[in-house]
Kinemage of the C-alpha trace (Angstrom):
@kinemage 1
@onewidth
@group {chain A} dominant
@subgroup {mainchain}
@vectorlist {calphas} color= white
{ca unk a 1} P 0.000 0.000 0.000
{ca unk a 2} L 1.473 3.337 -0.623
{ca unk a 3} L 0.759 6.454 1.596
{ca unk a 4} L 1.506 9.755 1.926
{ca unk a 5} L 2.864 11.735 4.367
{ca unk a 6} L 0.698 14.485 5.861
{ca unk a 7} L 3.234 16.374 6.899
{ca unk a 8} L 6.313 16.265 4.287
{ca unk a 9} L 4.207 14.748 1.073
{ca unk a 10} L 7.135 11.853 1.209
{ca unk a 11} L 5.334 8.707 -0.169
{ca unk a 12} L 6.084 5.696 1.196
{ca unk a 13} L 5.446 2.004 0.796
{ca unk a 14} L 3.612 -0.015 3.899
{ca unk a 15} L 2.393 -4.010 4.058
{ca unk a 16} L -1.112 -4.340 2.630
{ca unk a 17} L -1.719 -7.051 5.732
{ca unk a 18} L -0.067 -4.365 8.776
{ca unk a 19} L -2.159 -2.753 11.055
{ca unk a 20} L -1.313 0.585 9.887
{ca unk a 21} L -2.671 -0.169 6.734
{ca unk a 22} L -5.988 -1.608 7.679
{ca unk a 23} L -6.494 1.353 10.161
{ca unk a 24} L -5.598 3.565 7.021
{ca unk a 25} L -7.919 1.834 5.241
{ca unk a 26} L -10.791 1.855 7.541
{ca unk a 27} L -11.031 4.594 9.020
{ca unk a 28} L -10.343 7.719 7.173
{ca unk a 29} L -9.574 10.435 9.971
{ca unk a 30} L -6.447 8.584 10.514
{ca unk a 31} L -3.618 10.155 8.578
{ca unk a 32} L -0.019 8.723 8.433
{ca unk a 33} L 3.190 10.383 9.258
{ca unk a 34} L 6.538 9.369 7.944
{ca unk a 35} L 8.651 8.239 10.561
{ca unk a 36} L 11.039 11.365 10.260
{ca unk a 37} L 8.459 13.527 10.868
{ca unk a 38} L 7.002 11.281 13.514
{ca unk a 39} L 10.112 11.574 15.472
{ca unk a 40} L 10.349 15.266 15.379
{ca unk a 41} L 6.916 15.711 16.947
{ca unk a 42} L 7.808 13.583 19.667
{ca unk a 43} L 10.938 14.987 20.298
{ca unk a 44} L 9.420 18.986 20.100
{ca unk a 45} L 6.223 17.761 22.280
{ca unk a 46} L 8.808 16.027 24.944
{ca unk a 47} L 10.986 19.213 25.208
{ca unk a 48} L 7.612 21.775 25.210
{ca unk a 49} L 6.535 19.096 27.886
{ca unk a 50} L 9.645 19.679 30.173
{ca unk a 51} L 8.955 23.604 30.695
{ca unk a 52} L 6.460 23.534 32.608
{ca unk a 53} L 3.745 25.151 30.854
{ca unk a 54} L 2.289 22.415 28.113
{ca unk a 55} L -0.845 21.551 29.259
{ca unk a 56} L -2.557 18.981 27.738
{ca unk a 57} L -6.656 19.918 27.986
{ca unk a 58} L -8.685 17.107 28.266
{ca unk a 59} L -12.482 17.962 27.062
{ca unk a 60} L -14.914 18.713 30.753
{ca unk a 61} L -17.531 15.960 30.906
{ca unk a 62} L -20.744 17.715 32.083
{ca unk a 63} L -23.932 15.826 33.152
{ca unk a 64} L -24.825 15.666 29.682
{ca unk a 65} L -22.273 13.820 28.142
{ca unk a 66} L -23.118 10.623 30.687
């Protein structure tokens, strides 16, 4: 299966039969990300993460949503 990068517009080749690919396949929101550009999210998220002021904020569940 070939994909595209969302990020860089590198295609790349995956296994029809990987997870990935089925996931790709299935479910459309899911977009793919090289693993270059992978890495260099984590790494900016991990060092944004060790100031002190990312916050991650998680959606507030009101009586409604149960």
């Amino acid at each position: 299966m070939r994909v595209k990068c969302v990020i860089c517009d590198k295609i790349e080749t995956i296994e029809n039969e990987s997870f990935l690919a089925k996931r790709l396949r299935n479910r459309p929101i899911h977009t793919y990300t090289c693993q270059v550009c992978h890495d260099r999210i984590t790494e900016r998220t991990n060092a944004r993460m060790a100031t002190g002021k990312f916050r991650i904020n998680k959606p507030v569940q009101t009586e409604d949503d149960w």
